[in-house]
N, C-alpha and C positions, 0 to 999 in steps of 0.2 A: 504494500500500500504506500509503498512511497512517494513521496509528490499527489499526495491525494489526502485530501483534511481527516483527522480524525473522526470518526463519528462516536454520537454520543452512546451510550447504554439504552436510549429509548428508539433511536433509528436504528439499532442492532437489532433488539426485541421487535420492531415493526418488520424488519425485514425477515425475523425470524417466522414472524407470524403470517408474512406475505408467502412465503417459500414451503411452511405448511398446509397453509389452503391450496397454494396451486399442488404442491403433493398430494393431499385429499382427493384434490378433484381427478387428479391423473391417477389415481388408483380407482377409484370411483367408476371411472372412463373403462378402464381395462377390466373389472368387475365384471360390469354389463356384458363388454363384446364378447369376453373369455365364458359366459355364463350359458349353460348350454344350451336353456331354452331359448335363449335369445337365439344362438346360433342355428336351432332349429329351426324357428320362425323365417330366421333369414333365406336359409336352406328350402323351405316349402314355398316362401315367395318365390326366389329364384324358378324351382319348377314348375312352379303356374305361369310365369312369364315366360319360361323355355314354353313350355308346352301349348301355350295361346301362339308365340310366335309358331311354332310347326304345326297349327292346327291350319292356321290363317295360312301360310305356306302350301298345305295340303289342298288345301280349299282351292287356291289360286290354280293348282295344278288341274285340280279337278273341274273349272271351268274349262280351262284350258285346254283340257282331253275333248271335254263333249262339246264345247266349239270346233275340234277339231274331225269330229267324229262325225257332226252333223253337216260338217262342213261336204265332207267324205259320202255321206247319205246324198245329199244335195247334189253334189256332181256326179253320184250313179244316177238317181234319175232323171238326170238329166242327158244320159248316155254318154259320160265322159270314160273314154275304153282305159286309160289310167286307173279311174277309181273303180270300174269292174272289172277288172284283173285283181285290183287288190281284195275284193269280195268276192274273188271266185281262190284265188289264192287261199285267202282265208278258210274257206267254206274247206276245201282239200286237205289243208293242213288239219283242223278240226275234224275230217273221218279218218285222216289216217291215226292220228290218235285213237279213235274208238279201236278202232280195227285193232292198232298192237295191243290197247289193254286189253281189247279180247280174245285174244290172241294170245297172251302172258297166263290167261287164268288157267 
C-alpha cells in the first residue's frame, strides 16, 4: 500500500463488509445453478424447445412432401410421361416387394 493513504478501521470494516455480501451473493448465485432441481428445470426446458424446434422442422418437411406429391399427382393427370413413369415405377417396385415377401415365407 504504498503511496496510497492509510485507511481508517471503519473503511476497512466497510470494505470488509462490502466483500462479504458480494461473497454471499456469489455463493448464493452458485447454490441455485449447482442445485439440481434447478438444473433439471433447465434441462426439460431445453427439450421442449429442442423438441418444438424438430416438430416445427418436421412439419415444414411434411408440407413440403405433399406439395411435392400433389405436385407429382397434378402433372400425371395431366399426362406428363415424367411423372407416369414415376407412378408406374412406383407401382412395380411396390409388387415386386409383395412378391419377394411372399416368396420368403
Amino acid at each position: 500500500m504504498s503511496g496510497q493513504e492509510k485507511r481508517t478501521p471503519e473503511q476497512i470494516q466497510a470494505d470488509l463488509a462490502r466483500t462479504r455480501e458480494e461473497l454471499a451473493r456469489s455463493v448464493d448465485e452458485l447454490s441455485t445453478r449447482l442445485d439440481p432441481r434447478v438444473q433439471l428445470e433447465e434441462t426439460k426446458a431445453n427439450l421442449r424447445a429442442a423438441l418444438g424446434r424438430a416438430t416445427e422442422s418436421a412439419q415444414q418437411a411434411a408440407k413440403s412432401a405433399q406439395a411435392k406429391a400433389q405436385a407429382l399427382v397434378d402433372d400425371a393427370k395431366a399426362g406428363d410421361p415424367k411423372a407416369i413413369g414415376i407412378f408406374a415405377g412406383a407401382a412395380a417396385t411396390a409388387v415386386l416387394a409383395v412378391v419377394a415377401k411372399r416368396r420368403s415365407r
